[in-house]
mmCIF file of the N, C-alpha and C atoms, coordinates in Angstrom:
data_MODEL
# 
_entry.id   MODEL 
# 
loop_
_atom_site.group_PDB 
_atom_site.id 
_atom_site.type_symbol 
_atom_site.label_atom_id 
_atom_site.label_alt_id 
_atom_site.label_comp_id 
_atom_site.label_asym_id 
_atom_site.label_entity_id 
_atom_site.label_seq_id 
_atom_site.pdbx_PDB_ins_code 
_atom_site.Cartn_x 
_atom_site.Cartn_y 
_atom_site.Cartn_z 
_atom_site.occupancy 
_atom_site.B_iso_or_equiv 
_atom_site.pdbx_formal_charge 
_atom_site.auth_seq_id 
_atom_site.auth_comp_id 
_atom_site.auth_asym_id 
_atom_site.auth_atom_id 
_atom_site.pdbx_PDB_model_num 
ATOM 1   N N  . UNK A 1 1  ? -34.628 17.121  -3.459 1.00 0.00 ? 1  UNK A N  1 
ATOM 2   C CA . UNK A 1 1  ? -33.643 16.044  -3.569 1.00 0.00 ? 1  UNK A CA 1 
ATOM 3   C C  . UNK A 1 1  ? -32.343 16.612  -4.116 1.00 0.00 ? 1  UNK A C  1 
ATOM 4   N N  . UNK A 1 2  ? -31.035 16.322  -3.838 1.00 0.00 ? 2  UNK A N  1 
ATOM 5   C CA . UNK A 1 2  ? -30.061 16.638  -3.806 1.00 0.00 ? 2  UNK A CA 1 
ATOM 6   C C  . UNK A 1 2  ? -29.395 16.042  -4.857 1.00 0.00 ? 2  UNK A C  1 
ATOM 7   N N  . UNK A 1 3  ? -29.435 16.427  -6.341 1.00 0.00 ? 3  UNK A N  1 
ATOM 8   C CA . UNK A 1 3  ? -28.420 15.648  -7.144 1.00 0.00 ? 3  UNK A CA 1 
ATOM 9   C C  . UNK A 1 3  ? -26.968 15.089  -7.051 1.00 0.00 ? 3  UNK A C  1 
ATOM 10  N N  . UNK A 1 4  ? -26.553 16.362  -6.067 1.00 0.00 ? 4  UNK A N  1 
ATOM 11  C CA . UNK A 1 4  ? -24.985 16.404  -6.049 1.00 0.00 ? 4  UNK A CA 1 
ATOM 12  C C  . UNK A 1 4  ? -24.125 15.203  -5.436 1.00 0.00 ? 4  UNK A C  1 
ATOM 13  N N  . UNK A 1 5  ? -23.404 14.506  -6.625 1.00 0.00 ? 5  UNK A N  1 
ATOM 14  C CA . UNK A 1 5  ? -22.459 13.240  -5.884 1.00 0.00 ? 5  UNK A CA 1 
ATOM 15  C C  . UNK A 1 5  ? -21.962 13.675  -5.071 1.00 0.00 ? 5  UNK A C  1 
ATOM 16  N N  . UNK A 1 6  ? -21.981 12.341  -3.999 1.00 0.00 ? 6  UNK A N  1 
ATOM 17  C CA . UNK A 1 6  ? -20.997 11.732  -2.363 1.00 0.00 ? 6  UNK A CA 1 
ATOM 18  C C  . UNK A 1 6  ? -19.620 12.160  -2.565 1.00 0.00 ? 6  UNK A C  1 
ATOM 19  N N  . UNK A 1 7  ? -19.076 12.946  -1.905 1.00 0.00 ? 7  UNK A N  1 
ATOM 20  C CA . UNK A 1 7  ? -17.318 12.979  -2.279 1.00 0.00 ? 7  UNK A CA 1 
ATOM 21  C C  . UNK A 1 7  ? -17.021 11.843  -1.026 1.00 0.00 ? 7  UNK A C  1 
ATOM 22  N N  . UNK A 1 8  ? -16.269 11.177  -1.766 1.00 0.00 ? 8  UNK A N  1 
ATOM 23  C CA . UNK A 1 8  ? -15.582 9.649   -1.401 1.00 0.00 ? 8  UNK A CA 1 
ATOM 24  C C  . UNK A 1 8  ? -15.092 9.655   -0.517 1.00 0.00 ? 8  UNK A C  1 
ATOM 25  N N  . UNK A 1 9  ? -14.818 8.919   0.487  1.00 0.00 ? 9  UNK A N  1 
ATOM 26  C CA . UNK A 1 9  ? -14.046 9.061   1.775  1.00 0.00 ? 9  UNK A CA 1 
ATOM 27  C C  . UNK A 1 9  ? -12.541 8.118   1.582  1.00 0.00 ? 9  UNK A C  1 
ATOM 28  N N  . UNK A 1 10 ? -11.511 8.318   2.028  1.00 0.00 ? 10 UNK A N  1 
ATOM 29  C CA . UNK A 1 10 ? -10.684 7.422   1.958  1.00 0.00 ? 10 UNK A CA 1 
ATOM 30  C C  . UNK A 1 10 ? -10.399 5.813   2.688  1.00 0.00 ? 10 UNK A C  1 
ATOM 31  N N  . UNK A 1 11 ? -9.823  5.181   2.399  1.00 0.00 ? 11 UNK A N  1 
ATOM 32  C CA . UNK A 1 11 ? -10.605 3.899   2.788  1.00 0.00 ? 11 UNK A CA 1 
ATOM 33  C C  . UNK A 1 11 ? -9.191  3.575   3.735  1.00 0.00 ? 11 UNK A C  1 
ATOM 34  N N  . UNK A 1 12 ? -7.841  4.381   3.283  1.00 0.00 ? 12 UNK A N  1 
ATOM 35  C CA . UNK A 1 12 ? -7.080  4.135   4.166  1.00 0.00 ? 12 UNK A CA 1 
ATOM 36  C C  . UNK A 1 12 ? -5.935  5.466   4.591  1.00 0.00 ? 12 UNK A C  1 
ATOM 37  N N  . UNK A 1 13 ? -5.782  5.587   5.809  1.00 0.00 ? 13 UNK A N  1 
ATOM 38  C CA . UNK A 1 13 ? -4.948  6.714   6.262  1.00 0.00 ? 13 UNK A CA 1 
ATOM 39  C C  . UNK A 1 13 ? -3.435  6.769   5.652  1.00 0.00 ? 13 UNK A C  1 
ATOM 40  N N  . UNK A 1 14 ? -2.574  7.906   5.873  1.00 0.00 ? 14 UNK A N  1 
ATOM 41  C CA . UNK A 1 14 ? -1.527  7.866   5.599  1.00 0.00 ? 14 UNK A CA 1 
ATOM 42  C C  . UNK A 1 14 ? -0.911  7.159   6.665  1.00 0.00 ? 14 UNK A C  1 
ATOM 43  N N  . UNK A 1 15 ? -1.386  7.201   7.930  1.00 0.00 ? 15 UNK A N  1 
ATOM 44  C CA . UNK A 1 15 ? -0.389  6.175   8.441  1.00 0.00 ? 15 UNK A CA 1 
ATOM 45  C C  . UNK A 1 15 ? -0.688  4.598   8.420  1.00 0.00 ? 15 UNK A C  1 
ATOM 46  N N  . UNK A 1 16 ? -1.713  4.101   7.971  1.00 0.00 ? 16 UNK A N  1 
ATOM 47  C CA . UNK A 1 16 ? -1.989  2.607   7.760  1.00 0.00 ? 16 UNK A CA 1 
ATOM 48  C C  . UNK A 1 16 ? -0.941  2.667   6.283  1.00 0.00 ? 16 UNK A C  1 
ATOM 49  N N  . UNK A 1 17 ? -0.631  3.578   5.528  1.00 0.00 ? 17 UNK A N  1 
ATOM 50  C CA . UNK A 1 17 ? 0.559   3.360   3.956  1.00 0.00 ? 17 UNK A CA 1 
ATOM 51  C C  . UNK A 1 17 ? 1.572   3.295   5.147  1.00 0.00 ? 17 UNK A C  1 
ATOM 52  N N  . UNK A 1 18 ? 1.954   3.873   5.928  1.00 0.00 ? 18 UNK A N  1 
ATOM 53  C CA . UNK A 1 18 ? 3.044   3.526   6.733  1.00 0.00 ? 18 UNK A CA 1 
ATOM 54  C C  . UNK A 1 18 ? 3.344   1.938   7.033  1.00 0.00 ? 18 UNK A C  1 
ATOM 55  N N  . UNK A 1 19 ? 2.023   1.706   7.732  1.00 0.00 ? 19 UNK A N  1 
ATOM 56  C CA . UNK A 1 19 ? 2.209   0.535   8.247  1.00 0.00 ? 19 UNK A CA 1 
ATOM 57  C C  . UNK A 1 19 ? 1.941   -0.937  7.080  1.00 0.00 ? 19 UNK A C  1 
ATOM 58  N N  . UNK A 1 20 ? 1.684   -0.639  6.236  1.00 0.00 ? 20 UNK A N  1 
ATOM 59  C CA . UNK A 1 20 ? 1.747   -1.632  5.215  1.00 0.00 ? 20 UNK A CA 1 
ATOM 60  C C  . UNK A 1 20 ? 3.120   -1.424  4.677  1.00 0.00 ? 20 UNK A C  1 
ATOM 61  N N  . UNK A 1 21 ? 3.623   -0.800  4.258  1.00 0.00 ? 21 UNK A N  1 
ATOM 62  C CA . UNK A 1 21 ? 5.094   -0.537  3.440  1.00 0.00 ? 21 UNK A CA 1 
ATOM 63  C C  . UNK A 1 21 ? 6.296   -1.334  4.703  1.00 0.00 ? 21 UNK A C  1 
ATOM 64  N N  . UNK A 1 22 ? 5.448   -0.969  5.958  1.00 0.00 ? 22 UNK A N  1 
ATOM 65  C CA . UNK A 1 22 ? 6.740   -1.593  7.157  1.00 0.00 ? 22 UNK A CA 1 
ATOM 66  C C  . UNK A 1 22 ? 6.682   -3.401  6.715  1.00 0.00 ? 22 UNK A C  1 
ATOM 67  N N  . UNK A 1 23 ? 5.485   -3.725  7.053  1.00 0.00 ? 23 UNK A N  1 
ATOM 68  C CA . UNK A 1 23 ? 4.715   -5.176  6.690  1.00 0.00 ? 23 UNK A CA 1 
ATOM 69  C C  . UNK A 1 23 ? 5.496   -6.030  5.765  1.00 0.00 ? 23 UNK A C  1 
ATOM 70  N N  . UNK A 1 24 ? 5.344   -5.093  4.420  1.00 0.00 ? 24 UNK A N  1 
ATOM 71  C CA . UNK A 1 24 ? 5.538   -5.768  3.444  1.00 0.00 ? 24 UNK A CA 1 
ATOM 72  C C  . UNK A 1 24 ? 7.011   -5.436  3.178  1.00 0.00 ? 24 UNK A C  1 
ATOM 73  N N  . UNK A 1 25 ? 7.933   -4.469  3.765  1.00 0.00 ? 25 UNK A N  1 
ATOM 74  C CA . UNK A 1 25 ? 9.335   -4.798  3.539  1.00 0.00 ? 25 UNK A CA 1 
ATOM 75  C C  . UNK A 1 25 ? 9.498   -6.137  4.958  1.00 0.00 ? 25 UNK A C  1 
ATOM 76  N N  . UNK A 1 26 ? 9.141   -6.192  5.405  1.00 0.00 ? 26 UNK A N  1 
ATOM 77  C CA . UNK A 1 26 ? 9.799   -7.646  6.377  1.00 0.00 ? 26 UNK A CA 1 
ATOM 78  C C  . UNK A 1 26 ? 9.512   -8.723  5.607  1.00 0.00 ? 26 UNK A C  1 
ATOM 79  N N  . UNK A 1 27 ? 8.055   -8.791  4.681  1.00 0.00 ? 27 UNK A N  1 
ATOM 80  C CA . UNK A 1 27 ? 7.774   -10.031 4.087  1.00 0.00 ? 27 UNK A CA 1 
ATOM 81  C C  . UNK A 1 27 ? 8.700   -9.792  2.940  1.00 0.00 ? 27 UNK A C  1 
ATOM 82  N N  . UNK A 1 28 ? 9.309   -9.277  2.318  1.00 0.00 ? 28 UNK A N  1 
ATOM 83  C CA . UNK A 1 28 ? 10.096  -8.929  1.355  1.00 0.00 ? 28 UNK A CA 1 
ATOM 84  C C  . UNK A 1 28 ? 11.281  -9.712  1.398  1.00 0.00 ? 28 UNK A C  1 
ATOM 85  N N  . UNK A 1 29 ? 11.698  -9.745  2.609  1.00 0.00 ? 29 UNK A N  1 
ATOM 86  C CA . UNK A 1 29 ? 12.900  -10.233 3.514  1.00 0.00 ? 29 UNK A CA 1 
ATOM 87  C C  . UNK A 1 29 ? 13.041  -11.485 3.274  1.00 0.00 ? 29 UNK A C  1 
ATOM 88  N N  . UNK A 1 30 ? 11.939  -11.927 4.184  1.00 0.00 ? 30 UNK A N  1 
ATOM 89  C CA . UNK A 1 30 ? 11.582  -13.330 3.872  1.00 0.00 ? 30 UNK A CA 1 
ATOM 90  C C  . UNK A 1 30 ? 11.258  -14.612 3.359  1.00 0.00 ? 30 UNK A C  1 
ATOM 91  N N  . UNK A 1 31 ? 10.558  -13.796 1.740  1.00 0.00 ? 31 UNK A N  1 
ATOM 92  C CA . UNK A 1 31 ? 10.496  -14.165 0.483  1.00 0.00 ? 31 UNK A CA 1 
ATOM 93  C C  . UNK A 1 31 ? 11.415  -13.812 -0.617 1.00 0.00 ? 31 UNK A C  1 
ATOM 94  N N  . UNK A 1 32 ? 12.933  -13.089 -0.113 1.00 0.00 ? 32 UNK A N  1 
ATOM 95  C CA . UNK A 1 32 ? 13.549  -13.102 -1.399 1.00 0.00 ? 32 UNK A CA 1 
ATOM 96  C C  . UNK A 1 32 ? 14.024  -13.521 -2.348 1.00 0.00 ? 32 UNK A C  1 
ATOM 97  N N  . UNK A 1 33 ? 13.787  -15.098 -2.277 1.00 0.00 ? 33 UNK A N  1 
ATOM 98  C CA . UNK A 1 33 ? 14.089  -15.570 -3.652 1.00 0.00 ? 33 UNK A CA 1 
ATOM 99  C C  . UNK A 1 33 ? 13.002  -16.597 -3.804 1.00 0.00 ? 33 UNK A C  1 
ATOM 100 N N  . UNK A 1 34 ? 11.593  -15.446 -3.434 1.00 0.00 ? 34 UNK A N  1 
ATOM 101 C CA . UNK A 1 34 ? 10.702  -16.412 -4.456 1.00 0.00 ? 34 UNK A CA 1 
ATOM 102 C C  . UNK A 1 34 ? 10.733  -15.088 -5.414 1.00 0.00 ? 34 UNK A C  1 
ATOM 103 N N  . UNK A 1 35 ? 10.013  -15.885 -6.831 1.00 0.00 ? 35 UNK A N  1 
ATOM 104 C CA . UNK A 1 35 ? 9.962   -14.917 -7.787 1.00 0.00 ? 35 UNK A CA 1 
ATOM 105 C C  . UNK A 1 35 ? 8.785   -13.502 -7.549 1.00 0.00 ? 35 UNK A C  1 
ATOM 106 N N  . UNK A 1 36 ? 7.930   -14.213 -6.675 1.00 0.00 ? 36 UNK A N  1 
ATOM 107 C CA . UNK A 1 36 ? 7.195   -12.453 -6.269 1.00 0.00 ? 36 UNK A CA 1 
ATOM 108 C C  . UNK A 1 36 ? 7.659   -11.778 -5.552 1.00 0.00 ? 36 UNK A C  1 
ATOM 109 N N  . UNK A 1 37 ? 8.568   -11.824 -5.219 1.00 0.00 ? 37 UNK A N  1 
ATOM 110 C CA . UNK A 1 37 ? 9.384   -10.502 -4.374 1.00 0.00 ? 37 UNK A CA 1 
ATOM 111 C C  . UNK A 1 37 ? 9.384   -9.183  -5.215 1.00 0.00 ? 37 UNK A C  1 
ATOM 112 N N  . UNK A 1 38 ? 9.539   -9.856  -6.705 1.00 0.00 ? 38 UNK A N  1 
ATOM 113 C CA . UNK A 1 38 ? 9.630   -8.390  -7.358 1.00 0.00 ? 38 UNK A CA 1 
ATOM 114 C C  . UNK A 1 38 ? 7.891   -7.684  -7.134 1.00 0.00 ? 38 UNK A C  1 
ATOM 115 N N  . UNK A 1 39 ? 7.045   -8.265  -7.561 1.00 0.00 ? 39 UNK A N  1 
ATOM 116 C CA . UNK A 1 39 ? 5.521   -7.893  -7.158 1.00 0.00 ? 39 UNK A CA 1 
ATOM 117 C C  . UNK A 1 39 ? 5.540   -7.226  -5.814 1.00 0.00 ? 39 UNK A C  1 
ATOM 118 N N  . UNK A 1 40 ? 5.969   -7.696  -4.620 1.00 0.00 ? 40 UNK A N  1 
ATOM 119 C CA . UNK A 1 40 ? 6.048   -6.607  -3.557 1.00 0.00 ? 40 UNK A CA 1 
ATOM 120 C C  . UNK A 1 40 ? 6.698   -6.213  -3.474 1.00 0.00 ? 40 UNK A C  1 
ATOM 121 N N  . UNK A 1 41 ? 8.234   -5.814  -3.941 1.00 0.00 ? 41 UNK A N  1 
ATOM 122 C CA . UNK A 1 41 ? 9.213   -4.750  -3.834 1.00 0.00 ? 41 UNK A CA 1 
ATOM 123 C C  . UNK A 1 41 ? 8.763   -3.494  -4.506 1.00 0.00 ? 41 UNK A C  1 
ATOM 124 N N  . UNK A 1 42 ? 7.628   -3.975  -5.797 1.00 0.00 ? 42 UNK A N  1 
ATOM 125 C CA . UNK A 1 42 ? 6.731   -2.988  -6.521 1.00 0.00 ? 42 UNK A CA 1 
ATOM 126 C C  . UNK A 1 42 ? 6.168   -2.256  -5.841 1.00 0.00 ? 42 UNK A C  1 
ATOM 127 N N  . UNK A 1 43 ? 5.659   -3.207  -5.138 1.00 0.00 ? 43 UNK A N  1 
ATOM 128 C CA . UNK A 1 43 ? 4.227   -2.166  -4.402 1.00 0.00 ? 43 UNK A CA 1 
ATOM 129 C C  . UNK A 1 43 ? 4.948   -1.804  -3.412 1.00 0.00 ? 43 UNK A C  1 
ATOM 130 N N  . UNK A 1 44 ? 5.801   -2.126  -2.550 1.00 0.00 ? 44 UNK A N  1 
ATOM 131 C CA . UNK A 1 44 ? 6.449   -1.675  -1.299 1.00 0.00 ? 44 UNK A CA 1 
ATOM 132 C C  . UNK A 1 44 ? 6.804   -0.007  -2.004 1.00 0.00 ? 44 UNK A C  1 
ATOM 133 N N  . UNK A 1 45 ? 7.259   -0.211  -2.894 1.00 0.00 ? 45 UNK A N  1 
ATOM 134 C CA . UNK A 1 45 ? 7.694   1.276   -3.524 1.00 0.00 ? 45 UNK A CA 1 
ATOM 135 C C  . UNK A 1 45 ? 6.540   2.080   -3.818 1.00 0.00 ? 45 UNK A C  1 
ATOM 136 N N  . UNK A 1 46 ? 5.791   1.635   -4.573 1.00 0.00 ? 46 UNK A N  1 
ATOM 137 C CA . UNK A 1 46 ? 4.357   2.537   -4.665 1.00 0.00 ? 46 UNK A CA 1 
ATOM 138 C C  . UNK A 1 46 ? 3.643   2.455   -3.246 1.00 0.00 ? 46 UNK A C  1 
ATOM 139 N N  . UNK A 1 47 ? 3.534   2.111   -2.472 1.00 0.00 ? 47 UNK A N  1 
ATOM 140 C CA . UNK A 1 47 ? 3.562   2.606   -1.339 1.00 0.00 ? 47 UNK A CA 1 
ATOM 141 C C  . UNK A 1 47 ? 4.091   3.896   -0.832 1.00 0.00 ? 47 UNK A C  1 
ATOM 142 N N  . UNK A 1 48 ? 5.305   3.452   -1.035 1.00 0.00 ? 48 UNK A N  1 
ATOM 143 C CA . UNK A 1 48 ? 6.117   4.583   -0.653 1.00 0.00 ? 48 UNK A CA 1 
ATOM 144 C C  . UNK A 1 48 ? 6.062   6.215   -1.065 1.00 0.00 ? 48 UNK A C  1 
ATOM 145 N N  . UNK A 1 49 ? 5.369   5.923   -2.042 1.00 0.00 ? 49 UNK A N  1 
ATOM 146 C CA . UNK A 1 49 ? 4.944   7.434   -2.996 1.00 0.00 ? 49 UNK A CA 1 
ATOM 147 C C  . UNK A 1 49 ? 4.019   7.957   -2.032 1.00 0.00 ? 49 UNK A C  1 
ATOM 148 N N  . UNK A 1 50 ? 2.977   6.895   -1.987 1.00 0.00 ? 50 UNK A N  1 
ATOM 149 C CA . UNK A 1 50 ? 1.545   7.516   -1.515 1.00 0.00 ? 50 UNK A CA 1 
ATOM 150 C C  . UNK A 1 50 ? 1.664   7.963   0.293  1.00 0.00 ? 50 UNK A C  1 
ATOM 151 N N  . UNK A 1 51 ? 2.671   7.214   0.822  1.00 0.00 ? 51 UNK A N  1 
ATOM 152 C CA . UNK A 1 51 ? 2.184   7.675   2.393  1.00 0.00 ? 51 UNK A CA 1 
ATOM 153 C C  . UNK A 1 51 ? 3.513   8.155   2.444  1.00 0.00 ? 51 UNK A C  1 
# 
């Protein structure tokens, strides 16, 4: 029997971070003056790191 932990697979590609960061700057657009815009302008940016 094999003790050695599963190395993890990723659950999403660098180009699906592409395509969410596209997503969520249009909804960004659309919602700019509700107050969560800042919540996805957040993540639109941390997005942006990762893909």
């Amino acid at each position: 029997m094999d003790a050695t932990p599963q190395r993890s697979r990723a659950v999403f590609s660098t180009e699906d971070f592409g395509l969410m960061k596209e997503a969520i700057g249009e909804h960004i657009k659309k919602i700019a003056d509700d107050p969560r815009s800042a919540k996805f302008s957040n993540l639109y940016h941390r997005l942006g790191r990762l893909g």
